[in-house]
LUMKE-467274 format. One line per field, with one value per residue (C-alpha): x, y negated, z; residue in one letter. Coordinates in steps of 0.25 Angstrom, whole numbers, always signed. Last residue first. Layout:
N
xx	X  ...
yy	Y  ...
zz	Z  ...
code	A  ...
END
This chain:
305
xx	+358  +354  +348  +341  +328  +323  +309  +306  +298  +304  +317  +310  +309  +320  +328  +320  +322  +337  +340  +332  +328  +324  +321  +314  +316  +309  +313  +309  +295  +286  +294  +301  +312  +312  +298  +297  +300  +300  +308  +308  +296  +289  +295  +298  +281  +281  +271  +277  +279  +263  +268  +275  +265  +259  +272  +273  +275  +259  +259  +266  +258  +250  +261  +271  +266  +266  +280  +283  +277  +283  +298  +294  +292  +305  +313  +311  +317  +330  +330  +344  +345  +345  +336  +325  +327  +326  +311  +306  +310  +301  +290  +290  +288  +276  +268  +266  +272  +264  +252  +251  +253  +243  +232  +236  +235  +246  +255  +251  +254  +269  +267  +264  +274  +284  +281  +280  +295  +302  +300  +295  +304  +298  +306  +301  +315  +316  +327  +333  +337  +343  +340  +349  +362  +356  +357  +368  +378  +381  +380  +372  +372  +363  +355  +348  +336  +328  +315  +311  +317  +306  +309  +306  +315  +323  +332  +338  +344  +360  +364  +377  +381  +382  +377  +367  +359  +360  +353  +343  +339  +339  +322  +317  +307  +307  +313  +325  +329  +325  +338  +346  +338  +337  +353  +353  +342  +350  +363  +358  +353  +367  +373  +389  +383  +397  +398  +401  +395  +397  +400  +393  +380  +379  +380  +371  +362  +364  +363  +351  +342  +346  +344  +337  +322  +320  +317  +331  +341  +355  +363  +370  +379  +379  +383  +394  +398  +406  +394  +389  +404  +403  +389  +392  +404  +396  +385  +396  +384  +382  +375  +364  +356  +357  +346  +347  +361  +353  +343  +352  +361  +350  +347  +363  +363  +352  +359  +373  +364  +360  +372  +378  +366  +370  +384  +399  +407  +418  +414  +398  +403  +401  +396  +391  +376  +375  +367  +371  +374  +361  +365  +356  +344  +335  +325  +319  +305  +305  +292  +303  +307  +295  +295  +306  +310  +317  +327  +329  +340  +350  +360  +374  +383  +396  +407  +416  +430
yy	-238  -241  -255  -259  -267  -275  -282  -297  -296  -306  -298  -284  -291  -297  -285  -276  -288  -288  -273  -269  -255  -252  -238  -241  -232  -235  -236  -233  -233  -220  -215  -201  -205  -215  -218  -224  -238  -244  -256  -264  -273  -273  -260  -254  -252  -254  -246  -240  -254  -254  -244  -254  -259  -245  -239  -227  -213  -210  -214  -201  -195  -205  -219  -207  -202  -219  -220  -207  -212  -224  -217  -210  -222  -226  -216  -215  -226  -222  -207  -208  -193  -193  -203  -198  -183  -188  -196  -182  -175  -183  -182  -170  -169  -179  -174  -158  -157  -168  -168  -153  -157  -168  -159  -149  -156  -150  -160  -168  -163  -163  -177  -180  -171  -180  -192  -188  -183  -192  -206  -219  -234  -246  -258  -253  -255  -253  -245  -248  -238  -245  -239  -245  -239  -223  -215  -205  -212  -205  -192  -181  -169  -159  -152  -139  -131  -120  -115  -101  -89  -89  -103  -116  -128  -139  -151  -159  -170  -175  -190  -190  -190  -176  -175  -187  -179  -167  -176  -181  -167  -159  -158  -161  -158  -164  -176  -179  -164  -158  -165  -154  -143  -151  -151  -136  -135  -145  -137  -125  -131  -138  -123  -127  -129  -132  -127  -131  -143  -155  -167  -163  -158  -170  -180  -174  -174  -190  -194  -186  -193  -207  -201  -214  -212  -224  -219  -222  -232  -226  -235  -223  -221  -206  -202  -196  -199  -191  -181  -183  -177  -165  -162  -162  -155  -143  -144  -139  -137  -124  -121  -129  -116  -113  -126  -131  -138  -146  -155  -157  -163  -172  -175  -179  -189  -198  -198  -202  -211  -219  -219  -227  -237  -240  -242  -237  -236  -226  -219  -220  -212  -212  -204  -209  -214  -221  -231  -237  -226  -221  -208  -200  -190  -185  -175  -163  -160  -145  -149  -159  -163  -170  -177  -188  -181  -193  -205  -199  -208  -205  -211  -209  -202  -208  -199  -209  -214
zz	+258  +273  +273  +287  +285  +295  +294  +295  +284  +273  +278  +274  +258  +256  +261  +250  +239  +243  +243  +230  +228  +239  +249  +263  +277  +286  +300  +315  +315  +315  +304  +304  +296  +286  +282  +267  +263  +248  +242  +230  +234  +221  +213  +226  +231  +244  +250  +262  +267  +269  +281  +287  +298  +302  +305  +297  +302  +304  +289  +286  +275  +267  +270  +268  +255  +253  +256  +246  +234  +236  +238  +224  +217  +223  +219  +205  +196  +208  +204  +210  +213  +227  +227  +218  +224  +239  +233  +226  +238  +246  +236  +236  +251  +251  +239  +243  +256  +261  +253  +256  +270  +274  +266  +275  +289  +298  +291  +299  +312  +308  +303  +320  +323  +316  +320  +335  +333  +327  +338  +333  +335  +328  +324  +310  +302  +287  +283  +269  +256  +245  +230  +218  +220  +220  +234  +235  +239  +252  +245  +248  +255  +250  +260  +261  +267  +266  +272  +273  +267  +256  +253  +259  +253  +259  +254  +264  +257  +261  +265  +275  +289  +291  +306  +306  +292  +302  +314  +304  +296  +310  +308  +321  +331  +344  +340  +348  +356  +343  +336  +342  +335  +322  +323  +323  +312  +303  +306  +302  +290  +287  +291  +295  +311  +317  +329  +344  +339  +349  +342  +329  +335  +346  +334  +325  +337  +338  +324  +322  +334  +330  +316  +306  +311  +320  +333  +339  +330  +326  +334  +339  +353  +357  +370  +378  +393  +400  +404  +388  +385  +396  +391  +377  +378  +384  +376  +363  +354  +347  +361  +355  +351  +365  +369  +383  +378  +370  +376  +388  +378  +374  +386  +390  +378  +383  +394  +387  +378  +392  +396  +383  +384  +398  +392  +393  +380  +381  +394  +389  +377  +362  +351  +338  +333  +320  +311  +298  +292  +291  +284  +272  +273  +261  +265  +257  +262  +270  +281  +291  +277  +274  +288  +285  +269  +262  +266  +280  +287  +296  +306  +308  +317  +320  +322  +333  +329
code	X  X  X  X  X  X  X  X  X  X  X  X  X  X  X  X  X  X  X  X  X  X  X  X  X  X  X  X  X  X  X  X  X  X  X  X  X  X  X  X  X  X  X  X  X  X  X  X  X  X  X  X  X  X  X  X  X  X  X  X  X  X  X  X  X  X  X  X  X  X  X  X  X  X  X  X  X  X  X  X  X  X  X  X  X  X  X  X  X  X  X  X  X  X  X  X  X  X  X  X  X  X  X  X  X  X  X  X  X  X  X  X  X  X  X  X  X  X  X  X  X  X  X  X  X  X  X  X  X  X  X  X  X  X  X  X  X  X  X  X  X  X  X  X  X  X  X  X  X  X  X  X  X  X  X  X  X  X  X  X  X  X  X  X  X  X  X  X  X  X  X  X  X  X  X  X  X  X  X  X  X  X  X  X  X  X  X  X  X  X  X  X  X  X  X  X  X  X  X  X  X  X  X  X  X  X  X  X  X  X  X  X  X  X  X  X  X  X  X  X  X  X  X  X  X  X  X  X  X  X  X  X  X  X  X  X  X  X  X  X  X  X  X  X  X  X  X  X  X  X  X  X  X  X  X  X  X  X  X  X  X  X  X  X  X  X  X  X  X  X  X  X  X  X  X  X  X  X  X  X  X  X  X  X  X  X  X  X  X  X  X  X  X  X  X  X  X  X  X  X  X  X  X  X  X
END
C-alpha cells in the first residue's frame, strides 16, 4: 500500500512565526497526496503531474546541497513515469506544496536528516521552488504526520528552536475546528512579501510583536492546555488583531465573519494559512448551531476535528 502524505493546517502562528512566534500545526487527514505512475494509471492528468514533476526535479538537482537526495533515481523513475497524485486543494493554504516535498525528501533521501531543525531548513530549501520564500514548517508537519508546536526563542547564540510533539487527541471534547471555504484561490508568496513590507513601518511592528505575537502563543497555550472558559475570548481578540494587521489577507466579503462573537453565534473564524482566499479556519463550540448557521448561507464548511 502506498505512504500517503497528508495535508496541514496552521491553527496558530501564519505570519507570526515567520518573525520567531510559536506555531501550532496538526494533520488534514482528509486530504492527501501519494505517488503513483502513468504506467499504472494512465491519464492526461497523470502526464501533466509527471511534467510538472520533471521541473521541480530540474529545480533541484542544479543545487549541491540537494545531492543528499538520490537525483539519479528520481530522474530514471519520473522517466518511467512517476508522479504525485494528491487531492489536497492548490492555493488554499492546507500543504499541497508541503505534502509533495516531504514526499520527494522521504522517497529519495540518501540521508536521513535526524536534526528536526536541520530538517526544517532542508525542507524550507526545497519548498523554495513553490513559494519563493518559505519557512519548512508545512512540508516538515507533511513529513511527520502528527500535531507538534514550534516554540522559538532569540538568545545570544541567535535564534532557537524546538518542537514538542503532540498527541492526536490533544484538543478538549467540547472545541470543533471547521474550514470555511472562500471559492477563491490566492498564491503564498505575494501575501507574504506584502506583510513583510509592513512591518517595515514601526508603529506596525511594535503592535505586531508586542500584542499580535503574545497573543498567538496565549491562544496555542489555551488549547494545548484545555483552557476552554478561555480560549475563545482570546480567539476574538485575535480575529480582530488580524481584521487590524492582516486585512490585506481578508476577503472583503467575510471579513465581518471575524467578528463573531462565540457566546451569540457559537463559532469564530481566524485566517488559516496565508489568507487571500482558500480557507478559513473557524473554531465552535456547538456542531449543530454552527452547521445551522453556514447552511442558512449557502456556504460550505468542512469539519476537521
Amino acid at each position: 500500500m502506498n505512504k500517503k502524505y497528508h495535508g496541514k493546517v496552521i491553527l496558530f502562528g501564519e505570519y507570526s512565526m515567520i518573525f520567531g512566534s510559536e506555531a501550532l500545526l496538526i494533520p488534514y487527514d482528509s486530504v492527501f497526496g501519494e505517488w503513483s505512475s502513468v504506467i499504472n494509471r494512465p491519464s492526461d492528468r497523470g502526464f501533466d503531474l509527471n511534467k510538472k514533476l520533471f521541473e521541480f526535479f530540474n529545480y533541484l538537482r542544479k543545487d549541491d546541497k540537494f545531492r543528499i537526495l538520490d537525483l539519479r533515481r528520481f530522474e530514471m523513475e519520473l522517466n518511467a513515469g512517476l508522479y504525485f497524485d494528491s487531492n489536497i486543494p492548490l492555493g488554499y493554504g492546507v500543504g499541497s506544496s508541503g505534502a509533495l516535498v516531504a514526499a520527494v525528501y522521504d522517497r529519495f533521501k540518501l540521508i536521513e536528516i535526524d536534526d528536526t531543525l536541520k530538517l526544517k531548513s532542508f525542507l524550507a530549501s526545497m519548498e523554495n521552488y513553490f513559494h519563493g520564500s518559505s519557512s519548512g514548517i508545512d512540508p516538515l508537519q507533511c513529513y511527520f504526520g502528527k500535531p507538534f508546536v514550534l516554540s522559538q526563542q532569540t538568545t545570544d547564540n541567535g535564534q532557537q528552536s524546538s518542537f514538542t510533539i503532540l498527541d492526536n487527541d490533544f484538543i478538549s471534547d467540547d472545541i470543533h475546528i471547521f474550514l470555511l471555504d472562500t471559492n477563491i484561490k490566492s498564491p503564498t508568496g505575494p501575501l507574504v512579501e506584502h506583510f513583510k513590507e509592513r512591518r517595515r513601518d514601526e508603529k506596525y511592528l511594535d503592535k505586531f510583536n508586542n500584542e499580535y505575537v503574545p497573543l498567538v502563543s496565549e491562544c496555542i497555550d489555551c488549547l494545548v492546555e484545555k483552557k476552554d472558559d478561555e480560549i475563545f475570548a482570546n480567539l476574538l481578540r485575535l480575529s480582530t488583531l488580524q481584521l487590524e494587521l492582516l486585512s490585506h489577507t481578508i476577503p472583503d466579503n467575510y471579513k465581518e465573519y471575524f467578528l463573531k462573537d462565540i457566546n451569540e453565534d457559537h463559532f469564530q473564524i481566524k485566517l488559516c494559512g496565508a489568507g487571500g482566499g482558500g480557507f478559513l479556519l473557524g473554531f465552535s463550540d456547538d456542531v449543530e448551531a454552527t452547521g445551522r448557521y453556514w447552511e442558512d448561507r449557502g456556504k460550505k464548511i468542512s469539519w476537521i476535528r
